[in-house]
C-alpha positions, 0 to 999 in steps of 0.5 A: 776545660773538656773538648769531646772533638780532642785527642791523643795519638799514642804510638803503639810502643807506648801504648803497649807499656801504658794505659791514659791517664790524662792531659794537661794543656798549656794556660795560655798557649793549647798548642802545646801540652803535657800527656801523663801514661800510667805504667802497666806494670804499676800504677805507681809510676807514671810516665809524662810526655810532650805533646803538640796540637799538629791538625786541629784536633789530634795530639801528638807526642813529641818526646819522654819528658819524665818517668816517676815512681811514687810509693802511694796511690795519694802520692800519686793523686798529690802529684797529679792535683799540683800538677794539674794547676800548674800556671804558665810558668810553672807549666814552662819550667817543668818542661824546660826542666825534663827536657 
């Protein structure tokens, strides 16, 4: 699902270190939602936020959830498709797990 009229607030500490790589909502409930930063320094590591749906249309972050270094790009495009099809209660135990 794309929705052109959603964004992202980042903070500039986070955006200083970090450039977007994408969100995903919750299946159920797109309130809430999970941000993914890719790290400057290397795009082997991605950097995974809490997000929260708080005017409408802006996300905001809410906390660091996780920091993950992979050794290859296709670990990190792996992760991201596995990611990106997490159903509700797999979406709620990766947060409760990085919490």
């Amino acid at each position: 699902m794309t929705n052109p009229n959603l964004s992202l607030l980042v903070d500039e500490n986070i955006a200083a270190h970090s450039y977007y790589e994408g969100m995903l909502l919750h299946p159920t409930n797109p309130i809430h939602g999970m941000a993914v930063m890719r790290s400057n320094a290397s795009d082997l590591i991605l950097d995974i936020y809490k997000i929260t749906l708080r005017d409408g249309t802006t996300y905001h972050i809410e906390r660091h959830l996780l920091n993950k270094t992979f050794k290859s790009e296709e670990d990190v495009q792996a992760f991201l498709h596995t990611f990106s099809t997490f159903r509700e209660s797999e979406f709620n135990a990766f947060i409760e797990a990085n919490h």
